[in-house]
C-alpha positions as a LaTeX table, in Angstrom:
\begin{tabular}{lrrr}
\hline
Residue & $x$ (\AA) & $y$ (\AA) & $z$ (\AA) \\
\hline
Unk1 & 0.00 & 0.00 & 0.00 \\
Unk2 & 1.25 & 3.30 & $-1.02$ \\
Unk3 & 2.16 & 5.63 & 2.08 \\
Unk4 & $-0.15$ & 3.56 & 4.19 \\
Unk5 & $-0.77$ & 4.85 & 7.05 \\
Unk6 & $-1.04$ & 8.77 & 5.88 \\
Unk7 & $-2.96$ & 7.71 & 2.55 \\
Unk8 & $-5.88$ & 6.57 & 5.29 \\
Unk9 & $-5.44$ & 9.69 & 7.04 \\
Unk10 & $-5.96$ & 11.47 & 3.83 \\
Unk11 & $-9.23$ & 9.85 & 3.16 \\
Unk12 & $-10.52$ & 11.47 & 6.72 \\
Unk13 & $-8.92$ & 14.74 & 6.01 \\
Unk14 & $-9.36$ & 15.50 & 2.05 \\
Unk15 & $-7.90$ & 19.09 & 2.52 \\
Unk16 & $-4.61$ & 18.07 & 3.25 \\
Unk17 & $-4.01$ & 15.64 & $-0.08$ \\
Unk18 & $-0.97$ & 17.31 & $-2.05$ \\
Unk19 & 0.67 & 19.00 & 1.39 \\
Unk20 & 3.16 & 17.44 & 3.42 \\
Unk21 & 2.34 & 15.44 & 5.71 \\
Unk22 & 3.71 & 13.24 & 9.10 \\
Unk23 & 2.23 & 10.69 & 10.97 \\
Unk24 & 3.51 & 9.78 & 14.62 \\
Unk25 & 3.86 & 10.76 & 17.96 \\
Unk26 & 1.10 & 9.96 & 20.71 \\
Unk27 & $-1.78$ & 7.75 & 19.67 \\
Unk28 & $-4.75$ & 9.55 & 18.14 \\
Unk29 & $-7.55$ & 9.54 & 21.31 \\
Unk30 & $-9.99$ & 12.57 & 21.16 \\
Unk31 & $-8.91$ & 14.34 & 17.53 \\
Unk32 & $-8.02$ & 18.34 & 18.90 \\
Unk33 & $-9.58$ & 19.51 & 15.68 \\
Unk34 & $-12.89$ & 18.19 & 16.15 \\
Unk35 & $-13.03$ & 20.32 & 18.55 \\
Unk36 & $-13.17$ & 23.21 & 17.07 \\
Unk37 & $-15.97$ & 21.75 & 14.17 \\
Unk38 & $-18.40$ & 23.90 & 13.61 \\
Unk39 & $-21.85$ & 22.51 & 14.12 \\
Unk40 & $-22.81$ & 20.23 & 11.89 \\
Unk41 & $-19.53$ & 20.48 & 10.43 \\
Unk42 & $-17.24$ & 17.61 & 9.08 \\
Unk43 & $-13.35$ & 16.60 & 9.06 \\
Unk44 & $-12.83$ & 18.16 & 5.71 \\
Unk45 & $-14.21$ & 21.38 & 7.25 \\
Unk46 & $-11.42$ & 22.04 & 8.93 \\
Unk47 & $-9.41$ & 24.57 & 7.50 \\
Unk48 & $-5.92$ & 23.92 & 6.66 \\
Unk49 & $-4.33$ & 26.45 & 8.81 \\
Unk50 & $-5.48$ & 24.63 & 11.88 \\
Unk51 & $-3.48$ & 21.83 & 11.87 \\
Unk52 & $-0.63$ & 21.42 & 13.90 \\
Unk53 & 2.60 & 21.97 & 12.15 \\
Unk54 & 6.09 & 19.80 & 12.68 \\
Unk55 & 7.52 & 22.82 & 13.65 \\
Unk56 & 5.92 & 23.13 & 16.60 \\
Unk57 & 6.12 & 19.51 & 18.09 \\
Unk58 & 7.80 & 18.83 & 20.96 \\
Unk59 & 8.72 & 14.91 & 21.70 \\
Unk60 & 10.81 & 12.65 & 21.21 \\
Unk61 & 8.66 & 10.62 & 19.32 \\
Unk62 & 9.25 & 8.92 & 15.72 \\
Unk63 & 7.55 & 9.05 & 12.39 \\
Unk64 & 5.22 & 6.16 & 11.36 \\
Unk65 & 5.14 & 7.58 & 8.04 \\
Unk66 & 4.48 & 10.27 & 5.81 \\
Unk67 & 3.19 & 11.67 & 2.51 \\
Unk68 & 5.42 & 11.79 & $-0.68$ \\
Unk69 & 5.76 & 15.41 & $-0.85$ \\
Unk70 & 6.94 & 15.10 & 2.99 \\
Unk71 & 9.53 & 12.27 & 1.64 \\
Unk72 & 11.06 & 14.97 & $-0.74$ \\
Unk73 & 12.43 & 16.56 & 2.03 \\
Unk74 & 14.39 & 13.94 & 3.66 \\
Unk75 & 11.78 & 13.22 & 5.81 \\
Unk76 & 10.56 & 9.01 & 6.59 \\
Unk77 & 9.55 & 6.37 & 8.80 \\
Unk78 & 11.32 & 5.70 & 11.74 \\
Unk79 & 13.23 & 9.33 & 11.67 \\
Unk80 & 12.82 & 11.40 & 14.96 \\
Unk81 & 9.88 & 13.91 & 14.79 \\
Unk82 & 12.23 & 17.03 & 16.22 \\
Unk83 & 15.12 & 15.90 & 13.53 \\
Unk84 & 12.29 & 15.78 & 10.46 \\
Unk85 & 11.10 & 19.18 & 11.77 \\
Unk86 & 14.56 & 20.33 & 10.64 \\
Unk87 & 14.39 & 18.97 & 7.29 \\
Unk88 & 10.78 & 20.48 & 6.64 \\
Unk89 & 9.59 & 22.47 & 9.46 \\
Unk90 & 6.08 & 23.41 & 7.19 \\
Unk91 & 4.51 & 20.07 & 7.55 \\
Unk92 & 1.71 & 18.90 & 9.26 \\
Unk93 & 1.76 & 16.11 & 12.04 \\
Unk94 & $-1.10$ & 13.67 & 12.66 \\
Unk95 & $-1.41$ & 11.36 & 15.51 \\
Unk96 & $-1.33$ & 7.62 & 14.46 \\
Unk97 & $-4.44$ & 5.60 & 14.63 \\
Unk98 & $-3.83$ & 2.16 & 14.87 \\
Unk99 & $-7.14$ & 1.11 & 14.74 \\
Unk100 & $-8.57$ & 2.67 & 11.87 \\
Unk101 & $-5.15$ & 1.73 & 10.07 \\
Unk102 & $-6.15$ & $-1.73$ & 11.00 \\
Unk103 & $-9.63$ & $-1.83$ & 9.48 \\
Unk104 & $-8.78$ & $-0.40$ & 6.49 \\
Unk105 & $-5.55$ & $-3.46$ & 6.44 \\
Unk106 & $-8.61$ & $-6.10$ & 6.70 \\
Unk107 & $-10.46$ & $-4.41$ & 3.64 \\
Unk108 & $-8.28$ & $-4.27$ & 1.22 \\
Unk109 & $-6.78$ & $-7.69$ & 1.97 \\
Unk110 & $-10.48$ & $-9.28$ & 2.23 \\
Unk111 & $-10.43$ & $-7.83$ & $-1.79$ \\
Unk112 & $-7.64$ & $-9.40$ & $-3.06$ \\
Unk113 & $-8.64$ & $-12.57$ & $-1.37$ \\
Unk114 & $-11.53$ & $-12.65$ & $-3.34$ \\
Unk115 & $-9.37$ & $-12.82$ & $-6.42$ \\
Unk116 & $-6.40$ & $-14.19$ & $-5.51$ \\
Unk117 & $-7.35$ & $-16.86$ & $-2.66$ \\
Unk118 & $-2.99$ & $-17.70$ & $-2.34$ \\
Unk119 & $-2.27$ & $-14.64$ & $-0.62$ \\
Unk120 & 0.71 & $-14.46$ & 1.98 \\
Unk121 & 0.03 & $-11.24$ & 4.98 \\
Unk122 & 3.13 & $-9.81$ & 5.22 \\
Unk123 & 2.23 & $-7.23$ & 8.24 \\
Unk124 & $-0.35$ & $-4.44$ & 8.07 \\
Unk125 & 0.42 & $-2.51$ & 4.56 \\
Unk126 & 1.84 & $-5.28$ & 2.34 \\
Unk127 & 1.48 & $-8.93$ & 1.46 \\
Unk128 & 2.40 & $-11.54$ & $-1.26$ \\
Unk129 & $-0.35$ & $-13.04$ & $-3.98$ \\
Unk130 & 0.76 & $-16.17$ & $-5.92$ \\
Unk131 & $-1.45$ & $-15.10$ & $-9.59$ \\
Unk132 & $-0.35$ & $-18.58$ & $-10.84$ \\
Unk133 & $-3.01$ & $-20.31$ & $-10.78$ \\
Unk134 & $-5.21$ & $-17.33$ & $-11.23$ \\
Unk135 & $-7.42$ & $-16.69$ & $-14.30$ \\
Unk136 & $-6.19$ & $-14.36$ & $-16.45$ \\
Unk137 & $-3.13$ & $-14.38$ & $-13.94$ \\
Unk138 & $-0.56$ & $-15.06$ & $-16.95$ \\
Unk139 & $-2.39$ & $-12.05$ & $-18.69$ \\
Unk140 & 0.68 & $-9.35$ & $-19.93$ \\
Unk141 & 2.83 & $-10.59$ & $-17.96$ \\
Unk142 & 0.53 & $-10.42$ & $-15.04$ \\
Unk143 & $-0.45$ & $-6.77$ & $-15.50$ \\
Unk144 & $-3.87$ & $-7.02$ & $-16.10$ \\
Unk145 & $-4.47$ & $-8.85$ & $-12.95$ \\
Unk146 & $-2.84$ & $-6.55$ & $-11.17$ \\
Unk147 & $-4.56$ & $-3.62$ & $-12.47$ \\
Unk148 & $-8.15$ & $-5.35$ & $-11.82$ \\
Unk149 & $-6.39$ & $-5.71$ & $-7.87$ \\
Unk150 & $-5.79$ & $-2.06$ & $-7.64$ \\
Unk151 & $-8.96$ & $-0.86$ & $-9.34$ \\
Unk152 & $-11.16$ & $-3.03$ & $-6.72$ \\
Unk153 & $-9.16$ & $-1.97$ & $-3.73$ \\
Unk154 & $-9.10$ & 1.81 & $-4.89$ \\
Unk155 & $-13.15$ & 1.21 & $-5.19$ \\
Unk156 & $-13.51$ & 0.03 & $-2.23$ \\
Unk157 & $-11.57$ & 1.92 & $-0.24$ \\
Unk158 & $-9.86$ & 5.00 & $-2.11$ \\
Unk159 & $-6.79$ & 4.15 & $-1.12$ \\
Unk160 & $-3.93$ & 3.25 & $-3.42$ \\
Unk161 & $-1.22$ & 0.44 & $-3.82$ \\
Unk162 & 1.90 & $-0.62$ & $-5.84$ \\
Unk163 & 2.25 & $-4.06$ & $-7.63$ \\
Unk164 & 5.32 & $-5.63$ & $-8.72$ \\
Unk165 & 4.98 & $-9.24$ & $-10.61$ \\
Unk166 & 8.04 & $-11.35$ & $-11.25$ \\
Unk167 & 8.81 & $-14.86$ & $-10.81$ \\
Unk168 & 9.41 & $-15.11$ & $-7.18$ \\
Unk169 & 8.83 & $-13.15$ & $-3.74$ \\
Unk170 & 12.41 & $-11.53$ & $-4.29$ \\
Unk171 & 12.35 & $-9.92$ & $-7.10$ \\
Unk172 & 8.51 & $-9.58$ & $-6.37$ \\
Unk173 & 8.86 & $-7.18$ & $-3.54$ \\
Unk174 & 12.06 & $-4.97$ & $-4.99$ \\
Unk175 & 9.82 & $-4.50$ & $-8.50$ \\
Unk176 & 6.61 & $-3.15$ & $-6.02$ \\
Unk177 & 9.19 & $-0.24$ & $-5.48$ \\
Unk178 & 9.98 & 1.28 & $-8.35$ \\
Unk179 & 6.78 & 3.32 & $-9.77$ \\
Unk180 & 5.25 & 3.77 & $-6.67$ \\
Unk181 & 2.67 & 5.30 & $-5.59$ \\
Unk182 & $-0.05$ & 3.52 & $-7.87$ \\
Unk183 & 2.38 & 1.81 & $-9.94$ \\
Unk184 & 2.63 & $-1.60$ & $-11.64$ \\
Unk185 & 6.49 & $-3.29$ & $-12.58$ \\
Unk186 & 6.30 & $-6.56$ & $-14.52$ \\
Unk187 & 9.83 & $-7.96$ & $-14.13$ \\
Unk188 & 10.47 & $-11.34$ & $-16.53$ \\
Unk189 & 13.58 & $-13.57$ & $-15.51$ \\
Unk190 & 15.24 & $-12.24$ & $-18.48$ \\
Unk191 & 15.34 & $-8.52$ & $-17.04$ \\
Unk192 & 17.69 & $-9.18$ & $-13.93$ \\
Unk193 & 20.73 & $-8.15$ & $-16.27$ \\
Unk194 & 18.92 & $-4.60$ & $-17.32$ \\
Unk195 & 16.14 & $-3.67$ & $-13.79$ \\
Unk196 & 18.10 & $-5.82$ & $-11.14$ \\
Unk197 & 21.89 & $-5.56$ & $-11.49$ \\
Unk198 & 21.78 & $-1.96$ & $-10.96$ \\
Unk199 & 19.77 & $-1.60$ & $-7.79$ \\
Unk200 & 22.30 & $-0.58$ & $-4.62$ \\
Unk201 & 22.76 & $-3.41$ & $-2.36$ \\
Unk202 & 20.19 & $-2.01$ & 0.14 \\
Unk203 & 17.21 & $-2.76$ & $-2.49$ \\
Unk204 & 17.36 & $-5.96$ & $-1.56$ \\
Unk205 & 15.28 & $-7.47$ & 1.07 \\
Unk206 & 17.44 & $-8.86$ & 4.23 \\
Unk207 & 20.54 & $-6.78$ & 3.53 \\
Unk208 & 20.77 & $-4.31$ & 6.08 \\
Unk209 & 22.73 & $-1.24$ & 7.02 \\
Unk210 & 25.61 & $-3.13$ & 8.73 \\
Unk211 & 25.75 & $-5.43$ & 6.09 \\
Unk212 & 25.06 & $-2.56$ & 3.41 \\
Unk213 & 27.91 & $-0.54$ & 5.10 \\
Unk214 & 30.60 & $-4.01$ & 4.57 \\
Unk215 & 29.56 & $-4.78$ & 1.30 \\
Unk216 & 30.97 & $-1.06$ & 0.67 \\
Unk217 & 33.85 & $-1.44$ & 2.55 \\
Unk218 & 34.78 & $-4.06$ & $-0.27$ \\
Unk219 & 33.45 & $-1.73$ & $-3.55$ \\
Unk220 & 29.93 & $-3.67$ & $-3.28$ \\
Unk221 & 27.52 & $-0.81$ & $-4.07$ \\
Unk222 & 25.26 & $-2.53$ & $-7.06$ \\
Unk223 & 23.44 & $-6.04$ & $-7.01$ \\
Unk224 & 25.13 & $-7.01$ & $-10.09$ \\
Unk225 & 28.24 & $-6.13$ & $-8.34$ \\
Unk226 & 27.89 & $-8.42$ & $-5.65$ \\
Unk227 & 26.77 & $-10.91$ & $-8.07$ \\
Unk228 & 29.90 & $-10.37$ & $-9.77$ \\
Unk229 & 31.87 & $-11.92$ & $-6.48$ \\
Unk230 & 32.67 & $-15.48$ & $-6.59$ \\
Unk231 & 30.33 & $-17.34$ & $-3.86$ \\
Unk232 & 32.95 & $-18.58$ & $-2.12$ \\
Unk233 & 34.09 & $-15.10$ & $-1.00$ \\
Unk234 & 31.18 & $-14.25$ & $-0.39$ \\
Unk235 & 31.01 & $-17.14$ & 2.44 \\
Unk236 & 34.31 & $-16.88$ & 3.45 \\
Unk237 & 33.57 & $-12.67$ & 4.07 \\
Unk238 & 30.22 & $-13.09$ & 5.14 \\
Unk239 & 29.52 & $-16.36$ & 6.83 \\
Unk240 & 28.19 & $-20.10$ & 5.27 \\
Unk241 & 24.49 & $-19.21$ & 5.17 \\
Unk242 & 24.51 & $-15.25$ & 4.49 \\
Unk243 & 27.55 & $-15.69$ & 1.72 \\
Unk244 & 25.10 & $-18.19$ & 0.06 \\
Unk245 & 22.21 & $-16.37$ & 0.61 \\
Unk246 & 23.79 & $-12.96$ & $-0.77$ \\
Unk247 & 24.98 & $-15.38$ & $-4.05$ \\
Unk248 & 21.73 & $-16.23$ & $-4.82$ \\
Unk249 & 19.73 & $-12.99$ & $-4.16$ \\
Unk250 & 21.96 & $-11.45$ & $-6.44$ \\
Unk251 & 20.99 & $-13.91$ & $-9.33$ \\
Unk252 & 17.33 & $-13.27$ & $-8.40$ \\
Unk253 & 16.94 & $-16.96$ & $-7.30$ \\
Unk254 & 14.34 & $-17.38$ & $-4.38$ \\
Unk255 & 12.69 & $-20.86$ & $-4.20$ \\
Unk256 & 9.88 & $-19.74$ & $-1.27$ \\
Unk257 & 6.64 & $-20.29$ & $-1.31$ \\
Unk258 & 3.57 & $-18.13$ & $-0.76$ \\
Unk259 & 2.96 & $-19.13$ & 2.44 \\
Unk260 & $-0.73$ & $-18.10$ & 3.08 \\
Unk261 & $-0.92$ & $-20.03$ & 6.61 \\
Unk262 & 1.81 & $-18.75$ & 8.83 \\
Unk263 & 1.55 & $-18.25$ & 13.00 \\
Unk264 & 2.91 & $-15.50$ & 14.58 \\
Unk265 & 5.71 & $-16.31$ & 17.32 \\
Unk266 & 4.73 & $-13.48$ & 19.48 \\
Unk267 & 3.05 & $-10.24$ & 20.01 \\
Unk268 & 3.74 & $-7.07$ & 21.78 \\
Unk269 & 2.95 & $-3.52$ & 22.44 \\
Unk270 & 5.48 & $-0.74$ & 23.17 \\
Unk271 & 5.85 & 2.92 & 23.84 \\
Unk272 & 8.07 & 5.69 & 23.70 \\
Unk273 & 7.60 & 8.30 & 26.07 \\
Unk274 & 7.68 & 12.12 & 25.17 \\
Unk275 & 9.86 & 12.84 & 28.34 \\
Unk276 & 12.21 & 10.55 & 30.36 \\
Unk277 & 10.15 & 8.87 & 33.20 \\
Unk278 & 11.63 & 7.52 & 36.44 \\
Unk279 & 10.31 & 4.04 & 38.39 \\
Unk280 & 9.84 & 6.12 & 41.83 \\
Unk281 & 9.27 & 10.08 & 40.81 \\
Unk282 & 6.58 & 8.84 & 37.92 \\
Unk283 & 5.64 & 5.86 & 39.97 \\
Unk284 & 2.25 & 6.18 & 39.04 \\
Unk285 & 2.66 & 7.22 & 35.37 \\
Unk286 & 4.63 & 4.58 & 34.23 \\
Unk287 & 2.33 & 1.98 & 36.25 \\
Unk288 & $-0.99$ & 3.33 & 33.97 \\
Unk289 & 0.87 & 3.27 & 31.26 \\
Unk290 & 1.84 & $-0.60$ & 31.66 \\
Unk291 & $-1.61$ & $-1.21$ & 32.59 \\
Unk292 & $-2.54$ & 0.19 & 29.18 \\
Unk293 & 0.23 & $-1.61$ & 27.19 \\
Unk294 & $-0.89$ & $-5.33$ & 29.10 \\
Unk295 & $-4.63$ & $-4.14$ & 28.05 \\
Unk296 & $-3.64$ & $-3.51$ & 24.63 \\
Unk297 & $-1.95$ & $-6.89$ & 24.34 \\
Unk298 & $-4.36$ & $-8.73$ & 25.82 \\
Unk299 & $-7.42$ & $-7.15$ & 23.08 \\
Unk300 & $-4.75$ & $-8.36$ & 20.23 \\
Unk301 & $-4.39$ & $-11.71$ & 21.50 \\
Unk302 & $-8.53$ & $-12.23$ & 22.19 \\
Unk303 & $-9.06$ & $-10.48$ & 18.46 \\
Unk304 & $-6.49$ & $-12.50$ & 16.59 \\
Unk305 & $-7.89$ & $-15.69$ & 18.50 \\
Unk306 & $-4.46$ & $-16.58$ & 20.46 \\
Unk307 & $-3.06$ & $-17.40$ & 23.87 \\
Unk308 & 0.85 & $-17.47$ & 25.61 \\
Unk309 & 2.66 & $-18.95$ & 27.79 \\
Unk310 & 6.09 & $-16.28$ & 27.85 \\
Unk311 & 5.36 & $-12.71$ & 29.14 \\
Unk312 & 8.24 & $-10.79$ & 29.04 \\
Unk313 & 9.27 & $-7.30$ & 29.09 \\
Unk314 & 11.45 & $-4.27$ & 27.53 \\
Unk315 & 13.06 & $-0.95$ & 28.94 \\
Unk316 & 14.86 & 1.86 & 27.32 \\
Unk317 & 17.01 & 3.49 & 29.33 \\
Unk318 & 17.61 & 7.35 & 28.86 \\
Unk319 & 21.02 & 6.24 & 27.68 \\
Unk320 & 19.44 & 3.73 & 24.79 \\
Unk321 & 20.71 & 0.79 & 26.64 \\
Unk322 & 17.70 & $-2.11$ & 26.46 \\
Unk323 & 17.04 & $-4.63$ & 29.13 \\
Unk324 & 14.80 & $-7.59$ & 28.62 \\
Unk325 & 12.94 & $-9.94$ & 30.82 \\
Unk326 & 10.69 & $-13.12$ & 30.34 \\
Unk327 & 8.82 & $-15.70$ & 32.31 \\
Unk328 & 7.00 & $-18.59$ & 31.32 \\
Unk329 & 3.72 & $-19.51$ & 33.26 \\
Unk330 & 2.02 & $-22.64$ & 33.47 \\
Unk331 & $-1.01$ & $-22.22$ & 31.43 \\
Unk332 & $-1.84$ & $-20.36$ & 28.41 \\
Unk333 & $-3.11$ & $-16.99$ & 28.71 \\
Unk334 & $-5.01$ & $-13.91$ & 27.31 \\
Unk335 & $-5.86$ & $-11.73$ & 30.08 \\
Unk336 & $-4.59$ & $-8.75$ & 30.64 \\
Unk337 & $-4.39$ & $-8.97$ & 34.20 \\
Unk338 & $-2.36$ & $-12.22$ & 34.26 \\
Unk339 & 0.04 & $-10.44$ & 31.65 \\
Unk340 & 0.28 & $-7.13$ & 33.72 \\
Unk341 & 0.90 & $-9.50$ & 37.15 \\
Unk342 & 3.94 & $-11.62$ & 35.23 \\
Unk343 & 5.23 & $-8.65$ & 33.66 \\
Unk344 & 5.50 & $-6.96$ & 36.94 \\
Unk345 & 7.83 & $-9.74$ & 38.13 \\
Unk346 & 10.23 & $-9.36$ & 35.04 \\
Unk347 & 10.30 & $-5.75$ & 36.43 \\
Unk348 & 11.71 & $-6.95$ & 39.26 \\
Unk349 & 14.31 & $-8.57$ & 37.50 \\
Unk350 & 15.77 & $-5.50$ & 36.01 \\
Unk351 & 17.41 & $-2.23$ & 37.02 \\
Unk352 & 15.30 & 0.63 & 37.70 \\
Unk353 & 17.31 & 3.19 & 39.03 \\
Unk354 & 18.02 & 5.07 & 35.46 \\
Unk355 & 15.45 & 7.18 & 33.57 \\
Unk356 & 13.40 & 5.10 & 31.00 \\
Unk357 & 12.83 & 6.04 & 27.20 \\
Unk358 & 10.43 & 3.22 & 26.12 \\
Unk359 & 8.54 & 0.68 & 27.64 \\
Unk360 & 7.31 & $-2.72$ & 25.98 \\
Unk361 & 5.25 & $-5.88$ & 26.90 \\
Unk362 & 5.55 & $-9.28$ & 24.84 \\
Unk363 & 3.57 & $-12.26$ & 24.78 \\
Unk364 & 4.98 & $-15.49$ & 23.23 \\
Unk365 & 5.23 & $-19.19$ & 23.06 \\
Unk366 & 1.29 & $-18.62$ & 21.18 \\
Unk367 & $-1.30$ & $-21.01$ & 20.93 \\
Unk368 & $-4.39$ & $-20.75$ & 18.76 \\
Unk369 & $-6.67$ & $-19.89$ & 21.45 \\
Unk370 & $-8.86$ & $-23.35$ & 21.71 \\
Unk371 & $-6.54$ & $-25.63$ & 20.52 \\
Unk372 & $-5.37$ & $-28.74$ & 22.39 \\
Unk373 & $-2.16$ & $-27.42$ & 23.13 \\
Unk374 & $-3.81$ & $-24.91$ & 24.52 \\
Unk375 & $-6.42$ & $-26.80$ & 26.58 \\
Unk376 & $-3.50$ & $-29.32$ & 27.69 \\
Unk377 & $-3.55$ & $-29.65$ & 31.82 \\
Unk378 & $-0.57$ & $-26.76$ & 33.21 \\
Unk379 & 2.03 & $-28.18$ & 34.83 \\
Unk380 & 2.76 & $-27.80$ & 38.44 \\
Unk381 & 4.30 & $-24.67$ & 39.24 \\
Unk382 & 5.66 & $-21.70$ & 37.03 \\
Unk383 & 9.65 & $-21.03$ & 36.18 \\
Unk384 & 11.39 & $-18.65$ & 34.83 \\
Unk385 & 13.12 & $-18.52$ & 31.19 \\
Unk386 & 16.01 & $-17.54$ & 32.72 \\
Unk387 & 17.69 & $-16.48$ & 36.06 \\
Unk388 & 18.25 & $-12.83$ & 36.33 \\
Unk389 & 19.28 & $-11.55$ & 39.80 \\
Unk390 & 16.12 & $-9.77$ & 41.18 \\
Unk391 & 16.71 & $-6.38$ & 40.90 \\
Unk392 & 17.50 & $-4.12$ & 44.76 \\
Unk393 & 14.95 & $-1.26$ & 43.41 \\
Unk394 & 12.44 & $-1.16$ & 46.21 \\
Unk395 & 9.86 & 0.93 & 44.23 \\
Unk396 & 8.49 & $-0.60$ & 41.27 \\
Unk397 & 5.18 & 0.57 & 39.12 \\
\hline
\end{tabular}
C-alpha cells in the first residue's frame, strides 16, 4: 500500500491531499480539531491552517510515516519527529491511529482474497499473492491482474497500492518499489541483467545497514556487483548461510513459497515516552501506562484468537541501553491482568534506578486460542526462562 498509514489519514482529512504530511507521535484519542468543528460540520471542514505543524512539536517521538511530498524533504519512517522538523519544518503532524489503520488493512486484503485466494500477509500494509493459478493471472505478464487488484481496492476503499509481478517473492517485492505510488512493474527472468543488477545493495530485502555498510567497505555498491563476487568469498567474508544467501539474491533466485498459513511467534505492544520517566518520581505514570500496554496486548491476543505462555518485558534506558525480561507460566493466557501481574515480576528482575525512554510488553510461546495445546492440563508450578538476579529497586510501578 502506497504511504499507508497517511494515505488513510488522507481519506478522513481530504484538505490536506498534495501537502506534506507526518504521521507519529502519541496515539490519536480525542482528535483536537474536532473540537473546534463547527456545528454540523465535518473533518474536511477544517481549514488547513489549523493543523498542527512539525515545527511546533515537541517529543521525542518517531515518524510512522508520511506523505510523498513530505519524503522529498528527507523526511521518513522511523526518523525522529524534532530531527524531520529540521528537514521540513512546514509540515503537518497527525497522531497515528492504529485502529482505523487496521480496518482499512482487513479491507483491502479481504479484496484481493476474493481474487487471488494464495495470498501471503506480510504485516499491516503489504502482502504476497501467488497469480499462478489465477485466471487471467498469466495475462501481460501479469499486468492485467494486477490492475483489476488495484482498481477493486481503490473502489472500495480510495486508497492506493503498488504491484510488482516477477517470478518469485524476491524480485517480487524490490519491482513493487519502483513506480510507486499507484504503480505496476512486470519484471520477466530475463530482465535481472537490465532492472536488477543496478539496484544498490540495500534494495534488496534482508541486507541491512551493517551489512550494506561491509559490502561497501569491499566496492559492493550494485546487485550485479555483488553478483559479480565469486560465492565462495562471499562465504568466506560473510559467513556459510549469508555468503550463500547474498549469491543467490543477487541472481534473483528465491525458491519460497507463498505461504498463506503462517503463525505468529509473538506479540507485543510498546511505547516511547515524550519525556524521560523515572520508576519512583513517575511511579504512578509509568504503572498506567503498563496497565494500558498489558490491556492492549491482551485485546490483540482475544481479536487475533491466540493465547501465551512467555510474558516478558522491555526498557529503554535514557542512555538507549535495552534490558529484557521473560517468564513462562504454566497455562496459556489472554488476560490482561495475568500479563500485567507476570510482567510486573520481570520488572523486578531488572534495574530501575536510570530514567526510562520506552517501555514494551511481549507475549509469546502462542497457541491458537482453543486448541489442544492450549487446553492441555498446566504443569505444576511456574519457572522462569532464565535467572536474572532480582533487581534491589524497592519501588516498582
Amino acid at each position: 500500500m502506497d504511504a499507508f498509514y497517511a494515505s488513510v489519514e488522507l481519506l478522513r482529512y481530504p484538505q490536506l491531499k498534495g501537502k506534506a504530511v507526518v504521521i507519529g507521535g502519541g496515539r490519536r484519542r480525542v482528535d483536537e480539531a474536532i473540537r473546534n468543528l463547527p456545528e454540523g460540520g465535518t473533518l474536511a471542514d477544517i481549514p488547513v491552517e489549523d493543523f498542527p505543524l512539525l515545527k511546533d512539536y515537541t517529543g521525542r517521538g518517531v515518524i510512522t510515516t508520511a506523505t510523498y511530498p513530505a519524503r522529498q524533504f528527507g523526511v521518513g519512517s522511523a526518523m525522529g519527529l524534532m530531527k524531520a522538523a529540521k528537514l521540513c519544518p512546514q509540515a503537518i503532524i497527525l497522531p497515528v491511529d492504529f485502529d482505523e489503520y487496521r480496518r482499512y488493512s482487513r479491507a483491502f486484503k479481504k479484496i484481493i482474497l476474493e481474487v487471488a485466494p494464495l495470498m501471503e500477509d506480510r504485516g499491516v500494509d503489504e502482502v504476497y499473492i501467488d497469480f499462478t493459478d489465477v485466471p487471467g493471472g498469466q495475462r501481460e505478464g501479469g499486468r492485467s491482474l494486477a490492475r483489476l487488484l488495484q482498481k477493486a481496492i481503490f473502489d472500495a476503499t480510495g486508497l492506493t497500492c503498488s504491484i510488482g509481478v516477477a517470478p518469485n517473492k524476491l524480485i517480487a517485492k524490490m519491482a513493487s518499489e519502483f513506480n510507486k505510488p499507484n504503480g505496476i512493474s512486470i519484471v520477466y527472468e530475463d530482465d535481472l541483467e537490465k532492472l536488477i543488477w543496478p539496484l544498490p545493495c540495500r534494495k534488496v530485502n534482508g541486507i541491512g545497514p551493517k551489512a550494506d555498510e561491509k559490502l561497501k567497505r569491499f566496492g559492493i555498491e550494485t546487485v550485479g556487483q555483488l553478483a559479480a563476487r565469486d560465492r565462495d568469498w562471499l562465504i568466506a567474508n560473510f559467513g556459510k548461510a549469508t555468503g550463500a544467501w547474498m549469491h543467490e539474491v543477487s541472481w534473483g533466485r528465491d525458491d519460497r513459497p507463498v505461504v498463506t498459513e503462517s503463525e505468529p511467534v509473538s506479540m507485543s505492544r510498546e511505547t516511547t515516552f515524550d519525556r524521560d520517566l523515572h520508576a519512583v518520581r513517575d511511579r504512578a505514570e509509568l504503572g498506567a501506562i503498563f496497565t494500558r500496554l498489558c490491556e492492549q496486548l491482551a485485546a490483540d491476543l482475544q481479536r487475533k484468537g491466540y493465547v501465551g505462555k512467555t510474558i516478558g518485558i522491555k526498557l529503554r534506558y535514557d542512555d538507549f541501553r535495552i534490558a529484557t525480561r521473560d517468564q513462562t507460566i504454566d497455562r496459556f493466557t489472554d488476560d490482561a491482568k495475568t500479563i500485567r501481574q507476570i510482567g510486573g515480576l520481570c520488572l523486578k528482575r531488572v534495574p530501575l534506578e536510570r530514567p526510562l525512554r520506552l517501555l514494551g510488553v511481549r507475549v509469546g510461546t502462542l497457541a491458537k486460542a482453543g486448541s489442544p495445546e492450549a487446553l492441555a492440563p498446566a504443569a505444576t508450578g511456574t519457572h522462569r526462562a532464565a535467572a536474572e538476579p532480582v533487581a534491589t529497586t524497592a519501588s516498582l510501578f
